[in-house]
C-alpha positions in Angstrom: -41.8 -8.2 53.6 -42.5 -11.9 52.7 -39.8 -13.2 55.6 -41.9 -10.9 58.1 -45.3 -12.2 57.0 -44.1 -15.9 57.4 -42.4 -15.2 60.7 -45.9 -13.7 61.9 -47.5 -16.5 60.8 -45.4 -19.2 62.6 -46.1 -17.2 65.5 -50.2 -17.3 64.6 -49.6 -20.4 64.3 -47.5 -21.3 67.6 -49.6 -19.0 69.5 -53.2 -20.1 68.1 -52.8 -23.7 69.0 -51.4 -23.1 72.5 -54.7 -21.1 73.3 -56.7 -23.7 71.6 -55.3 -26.3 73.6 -55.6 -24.4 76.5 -59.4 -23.4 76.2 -59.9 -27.1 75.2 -58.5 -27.9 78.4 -60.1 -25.5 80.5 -63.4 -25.8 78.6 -63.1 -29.7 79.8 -62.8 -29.0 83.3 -65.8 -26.7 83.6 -68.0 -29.7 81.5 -66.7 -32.6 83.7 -67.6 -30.0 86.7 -71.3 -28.9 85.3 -70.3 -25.6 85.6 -69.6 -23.7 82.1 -68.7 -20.5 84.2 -65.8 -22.0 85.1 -63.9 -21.9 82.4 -63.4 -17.8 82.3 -62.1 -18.7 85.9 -59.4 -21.2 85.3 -58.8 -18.9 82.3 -55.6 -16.9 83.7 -55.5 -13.1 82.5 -52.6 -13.2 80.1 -54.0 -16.0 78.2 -57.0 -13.6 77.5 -55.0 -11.2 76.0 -52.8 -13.6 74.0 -55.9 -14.6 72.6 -57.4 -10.6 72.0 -53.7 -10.2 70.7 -53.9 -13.3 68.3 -57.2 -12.2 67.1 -55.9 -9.2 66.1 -52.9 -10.9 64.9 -55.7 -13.3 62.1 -56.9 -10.0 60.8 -53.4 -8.1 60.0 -51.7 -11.2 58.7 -55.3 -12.0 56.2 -55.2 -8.1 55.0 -50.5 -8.4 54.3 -51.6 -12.0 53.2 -53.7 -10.9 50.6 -52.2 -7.6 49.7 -48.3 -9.6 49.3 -49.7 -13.1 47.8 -53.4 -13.8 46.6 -57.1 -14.4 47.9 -56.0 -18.3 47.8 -53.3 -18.3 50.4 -55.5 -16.0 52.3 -58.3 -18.7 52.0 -55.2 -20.9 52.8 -54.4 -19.2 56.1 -57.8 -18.9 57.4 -59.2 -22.4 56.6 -55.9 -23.6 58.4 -57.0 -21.2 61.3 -60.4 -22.4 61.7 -60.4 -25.7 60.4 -56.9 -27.4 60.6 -56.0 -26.2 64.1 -59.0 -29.0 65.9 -57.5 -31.5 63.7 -53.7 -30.7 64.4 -54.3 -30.2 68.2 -54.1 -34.0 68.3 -51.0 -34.7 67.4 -48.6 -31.3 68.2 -48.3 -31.1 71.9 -47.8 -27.6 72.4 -48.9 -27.0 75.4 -48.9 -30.4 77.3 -51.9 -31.2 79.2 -49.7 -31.3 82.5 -48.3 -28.0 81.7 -51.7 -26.6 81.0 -53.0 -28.3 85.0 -49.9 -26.3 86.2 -51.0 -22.9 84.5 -54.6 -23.6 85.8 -53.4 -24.4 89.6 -50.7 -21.3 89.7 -53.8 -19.3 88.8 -56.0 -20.7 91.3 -53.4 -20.8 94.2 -52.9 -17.3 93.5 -56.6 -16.2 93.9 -56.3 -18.4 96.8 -53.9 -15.8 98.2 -55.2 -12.9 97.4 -58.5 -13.6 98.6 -59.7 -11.4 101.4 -63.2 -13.1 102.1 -62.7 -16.7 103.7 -66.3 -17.6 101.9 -63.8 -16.2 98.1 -60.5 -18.6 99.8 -62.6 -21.7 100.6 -64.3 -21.6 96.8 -61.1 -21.2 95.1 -59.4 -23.8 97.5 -62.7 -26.3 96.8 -62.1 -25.6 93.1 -58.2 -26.3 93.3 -58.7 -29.5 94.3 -61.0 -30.4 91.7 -58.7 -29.3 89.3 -56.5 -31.7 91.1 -58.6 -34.2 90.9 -59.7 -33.6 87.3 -56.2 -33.8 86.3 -55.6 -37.3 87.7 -58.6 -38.2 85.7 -57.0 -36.9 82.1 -54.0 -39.0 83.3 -55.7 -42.1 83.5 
């Protein structure tokens, strides 16, 4: 049971900081764009449910956490999943900032094809390129 609980939490913990990272990212588009609807836009569908799956994910792994160890390392887990993560986000580069741009375009260019309504094509195609250009701007 204990080489379960730590695989599961090496996933958490893989999994948590991606989406982190990612919201951070999209989250800094929308600001730089005045426009904090955005970010539930650049946000693709399967990063939504990584992050419904993760949360469900923190609340198994605190209940096996405490029933196999102790209240501590379940104080442990959870102050490293709401505290530590900002901090480590710095330094682990899991996703890149490019790869996150190329999620966030794929996304876009897809809603740019599936769009029926020229008015729906020509916002997603206006946004597109300010995601473009927002991304040059991270790069400087």
């Amino acid at each position: 049971m204990e080489k379960l609980i730590i695989s599961l939490i090496i996933v958490y913990i893989i999994s948590h900081t991606f989406l982190f990272r990612f919201q951070r990212v999209t989250l800094g588009i929308a600001r730089r764009l005045n426009n904090s609807e955005l970010q539930a836009i650049l946000t693709p569908l399967w990063v939504t449910i990584i992050y419904w799956n993760n949360f469900i994910l923190l609340i198994g792994l605190s209940i096996l956490i405490f029933k196999e160890f102790s209240w501590l390392w379940t104080s442990i887990f959870l102050i490293y999943s709401f505290i530590i993560t900002p901090l480590v986000n710095f330094f682990l580069p899991i996703p890149s900032y490019k790869s996150c741009f190329v999620m966030i375009k794929s996304g876009l260019q897809r809603g740019i094809e599936r769009s029926k309504d020229d008015t729906q094509k020509l916002a997603f195609s206006q946004l597109f390129e300010a995601v473009k250009n927002e991304e040059i701007h991270i790069k400087e």
